[in-house]
N, C-alpha and C positions, 0 to 999 in steps of 0.2 A: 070337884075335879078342876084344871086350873084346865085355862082357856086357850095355851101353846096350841099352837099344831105340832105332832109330832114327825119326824120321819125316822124308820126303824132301818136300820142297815144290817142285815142279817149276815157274818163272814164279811167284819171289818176289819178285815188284814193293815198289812203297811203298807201296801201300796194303792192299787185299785179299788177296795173300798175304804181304803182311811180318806182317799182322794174322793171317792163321791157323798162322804160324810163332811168332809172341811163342805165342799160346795154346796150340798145343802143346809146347813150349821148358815154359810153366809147368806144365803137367799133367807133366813130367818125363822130357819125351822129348830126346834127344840129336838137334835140328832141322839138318836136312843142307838146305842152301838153296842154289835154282841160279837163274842166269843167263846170257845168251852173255858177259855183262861181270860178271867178277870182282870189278872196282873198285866196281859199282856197290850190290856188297851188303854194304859194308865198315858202313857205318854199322848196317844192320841186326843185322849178327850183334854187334856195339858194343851195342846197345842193350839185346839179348838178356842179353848178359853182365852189362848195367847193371842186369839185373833178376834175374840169380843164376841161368838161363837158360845152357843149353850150344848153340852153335848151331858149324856147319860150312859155310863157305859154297865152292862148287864151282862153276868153269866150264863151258859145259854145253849145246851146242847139242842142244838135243830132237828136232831131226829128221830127226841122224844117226843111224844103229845103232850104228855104233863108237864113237860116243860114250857116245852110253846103255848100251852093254854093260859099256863100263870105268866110268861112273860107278858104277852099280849094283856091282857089283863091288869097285870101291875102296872105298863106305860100309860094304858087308857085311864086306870084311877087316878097313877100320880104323877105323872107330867101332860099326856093332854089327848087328845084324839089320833091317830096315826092315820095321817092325807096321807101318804107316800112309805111305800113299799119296798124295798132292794134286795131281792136274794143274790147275794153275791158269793156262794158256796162252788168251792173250783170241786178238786177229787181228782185232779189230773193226774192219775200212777199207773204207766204203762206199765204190758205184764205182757208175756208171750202166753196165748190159749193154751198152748202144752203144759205151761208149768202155773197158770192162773188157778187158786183156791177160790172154792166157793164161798169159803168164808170172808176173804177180801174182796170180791164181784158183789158180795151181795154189800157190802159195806158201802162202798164206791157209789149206789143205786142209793142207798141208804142218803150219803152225803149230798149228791149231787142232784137225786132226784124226789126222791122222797121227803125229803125236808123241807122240796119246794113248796110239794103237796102242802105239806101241816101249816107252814106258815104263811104261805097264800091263802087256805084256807079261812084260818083262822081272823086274818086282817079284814078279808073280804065280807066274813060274815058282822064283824065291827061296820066295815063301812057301807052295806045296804041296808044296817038298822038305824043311819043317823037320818033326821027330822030334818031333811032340807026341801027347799022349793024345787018341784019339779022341773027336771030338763039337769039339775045343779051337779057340776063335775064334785064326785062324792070322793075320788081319789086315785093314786096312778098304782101301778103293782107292777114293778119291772124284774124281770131274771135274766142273768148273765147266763150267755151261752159262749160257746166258742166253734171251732171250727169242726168240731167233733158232732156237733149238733146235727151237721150236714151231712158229712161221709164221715164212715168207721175207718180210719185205718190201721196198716196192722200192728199188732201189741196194744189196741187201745180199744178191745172189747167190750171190756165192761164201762169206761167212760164214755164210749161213742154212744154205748145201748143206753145211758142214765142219762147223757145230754140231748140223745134225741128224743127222751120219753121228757125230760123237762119242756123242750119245745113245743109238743102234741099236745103239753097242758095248757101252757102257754095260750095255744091259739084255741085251744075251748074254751078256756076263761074267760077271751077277748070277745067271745062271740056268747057267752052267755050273760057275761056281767055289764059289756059297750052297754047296751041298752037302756041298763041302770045306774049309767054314770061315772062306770070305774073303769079309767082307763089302765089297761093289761097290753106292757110290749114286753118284747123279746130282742136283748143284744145279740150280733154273732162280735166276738172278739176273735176277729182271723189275722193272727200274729204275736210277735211274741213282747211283753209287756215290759217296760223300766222300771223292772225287780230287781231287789239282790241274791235273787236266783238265778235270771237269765245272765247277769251279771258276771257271777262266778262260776256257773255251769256251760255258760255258753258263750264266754268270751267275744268271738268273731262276730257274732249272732249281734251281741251288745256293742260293738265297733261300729256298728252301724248306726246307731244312736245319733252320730255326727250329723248325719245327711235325714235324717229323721225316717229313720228306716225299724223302728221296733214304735210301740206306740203307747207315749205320755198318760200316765194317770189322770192327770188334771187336763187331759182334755178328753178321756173319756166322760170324767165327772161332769164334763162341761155339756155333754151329749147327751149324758142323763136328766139333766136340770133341765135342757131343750126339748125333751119328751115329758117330761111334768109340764109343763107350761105351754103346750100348743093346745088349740084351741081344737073342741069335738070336732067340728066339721071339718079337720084335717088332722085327724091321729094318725100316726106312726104306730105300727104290730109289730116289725120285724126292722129293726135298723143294724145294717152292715158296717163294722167299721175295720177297718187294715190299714198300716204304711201304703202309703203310693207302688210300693217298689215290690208288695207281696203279690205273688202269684193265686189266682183264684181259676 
């Protein structure tokens, strides 16, 4: 097995996780980048490379176990140990309770929460088997939340119920695994992101971009890389980030 450390970015989109994948790609980790579409992350791990950046991009539905078993498994054979964690899996599809199927609720849980489960899991149980010197940060496990994580609101049911059951993992993980060296936080992302969704859906919203009022990938990515690297005796569990100008 070759001697990289890895980091897995689980929902390497184009924006917010292609941006926390360049940022760890450059701190010098060998970036394992998944999606259910292969084709879709060609450009990113292209880009990776364009910046001297080792990246590995895998096919990779998150909300099977068979998959996440072999995924997990194939990074650890053949490109190197996975130190670092990122669920970055959104599921954000508002639905009014009157007209929400349970076949997309339960989906929604599926994406946003349960996939935490598997692949938190599975990573976790890789990193309290490695052979290190006691006290030794064995590795970090971070999952995206957002503002849903905190309050329901309305039309957003079934993503407020999946974001606040990722959170409640979140902070078990933290208080069963801290001990043994793996550090487990939890982002809230409270605002809206320099996508090309908020972009062409929300116009006004992305106007504001000017005055830095929606908030930068790469400097969430920069807030991730800051949570791998603090030291035990001052971890971060729950780190808040918003514009200046959002309301909380």
């Amino acid at each position: 097995m070759a001697s990289t450390k890895a980091a897995l970015i689980v929902g390497a989109g184009d924006a917010t996780g292609g941006a926390i994948a360049r940022r760890f790609a450059r701190g010098g980790y060998a970036t394992c980048v998944t999606r259910r579409t292969l084709e879709k992350l060609q450009p990113l791990v292209a880009q990776i490379a364009s910046e001297g950046g080792r990246a590995h991009a895998f096919a990779s539905d998150a909300r099977k176990e068979e998959e996440v078993v072999a995924l997990v498994e194939q990074i650890e054979s053949t490109v190197g140990p996975i130190e670092v964690l990122v669920f970055n899996i959104g599921a954000n599809v508002p639905e009014s309770i009157l007209t929400e199927t349970a076949r997309k609720y339960f989906k929604v849980w599926e994406m946003a929460c349960f996939s935490g489960f598997l692949n938190g899991r599975e990573v976790a149980r890789r990193m309290v088997a490695r052979e290190l010197p006691e006290g030794e940060h064995r590795g970090t496990i971070i999952f995206t939340g957002a503002t849903a994580s905190l309050r329901g609101g309305a039309n957003f049911g079934a993503f407020s119920g999946a974001k606040m059951a990722l959170r409640a993992l979140a902070q078990s993980m933290a208080r069963e695994l801290g001990p043994r060296g793996i550090h487990v936080a939890h982002s809230i992302i409270d605002g809206a992101i320099d996508t090309e969704f908020i972009r062409t859906n929300f116009p006004e919203r992305y106007a504001l971009k000017a005055q830095d009022g929606i908030l930068n990938p790469e400097h969430i990515a920069d807030a991730y890389w800051m949570l791998h690297s603090q030291p035990r005796d001052a971890w971060t569990h729950e780190l808040d980030l918003r514009p200046w100008s959002e309301k909380f």
